[in-house]
N, C-alpha and C positions, 0 to 999 in steps of 0.2 A: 320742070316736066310740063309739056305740052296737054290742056286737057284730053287730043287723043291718046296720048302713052299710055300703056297699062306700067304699073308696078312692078318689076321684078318678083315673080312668085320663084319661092325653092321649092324642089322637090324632098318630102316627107317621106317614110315607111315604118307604119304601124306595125309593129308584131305583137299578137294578143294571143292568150291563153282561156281556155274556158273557164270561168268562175269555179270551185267545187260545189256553189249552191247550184249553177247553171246546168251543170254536167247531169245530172237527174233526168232533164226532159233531152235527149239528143232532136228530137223533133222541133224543137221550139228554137234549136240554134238558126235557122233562115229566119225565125221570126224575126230574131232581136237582132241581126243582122239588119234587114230592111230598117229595122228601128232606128237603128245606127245609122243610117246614111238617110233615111229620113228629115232624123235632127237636126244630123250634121246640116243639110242643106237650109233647113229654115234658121237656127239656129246663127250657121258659119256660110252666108251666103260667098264670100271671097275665098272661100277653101274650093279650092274643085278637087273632085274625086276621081282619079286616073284607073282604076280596078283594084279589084278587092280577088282575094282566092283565099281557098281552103287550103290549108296544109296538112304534110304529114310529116311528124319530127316533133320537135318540143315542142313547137307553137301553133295554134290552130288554125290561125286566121291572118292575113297581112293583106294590108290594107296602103296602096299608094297615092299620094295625092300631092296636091302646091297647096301650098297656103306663104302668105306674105312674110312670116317671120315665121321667132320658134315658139314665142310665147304664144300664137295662136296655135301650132302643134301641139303645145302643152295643153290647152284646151281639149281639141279633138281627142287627144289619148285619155285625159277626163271623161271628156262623153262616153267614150268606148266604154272606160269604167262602170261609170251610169247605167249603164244597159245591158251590164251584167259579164263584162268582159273580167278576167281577172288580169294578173300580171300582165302590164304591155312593156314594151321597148319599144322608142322612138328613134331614129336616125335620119340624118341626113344624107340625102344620097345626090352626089356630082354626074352630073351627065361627065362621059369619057373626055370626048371632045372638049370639056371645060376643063378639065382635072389636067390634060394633057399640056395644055398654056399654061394653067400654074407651075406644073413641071417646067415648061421653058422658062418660065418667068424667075422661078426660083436658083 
């Protein structure tokens, strides 16, 4: 790899749930959001963060981003922990156009 190349980053998707200790202050969920993407940045400067949204359904929060591998995903869904997220689910998500070549390919 040439020092201009970047690395193939994948794309991640966080899904998180409010902690039951969290759920007490609903006000304080923006906080530790920022908190969250805060870290994440100092923290995981190679993860970039694609958006974040609030949900409605099981899960509260989902969070998109790249980062280089999964073990660094495994990290970020840590952090989320940290700062008071409860259950996440991590996945990996194919852009179409990729997924569709695998199909020919296979």
């Amino acid at each position: 790899m040439h020092s201009t190349e970047k690395a193939a980053m994948t794309t991640f998707v966080l899904l998180s749930r409010v902690s039951p200790r969290g759920s007490g202050d609903v006000r304080s969920l923006g906080e530790r959001v920022a908190e969250f993407e805060r870290k994440l940045a100092e923290r995981y400067p190679e993860v970039k963060n694609l958006a974040s949204y609030a949900l409605l359904g099981p899960y509260d929060f989902l969070h998109i981003f790249e980062a280089p591998d999964a073990n660094t995903a495994a990290r970020v869904a840590l952090l989320a922990q940290a700062v008071g997220a409860g259950p996440t689910e991590t996945l990996t998500a194919i852009p179409f156009d990729e997924f569709t070549t695998i199909l020919d390919e296979a």
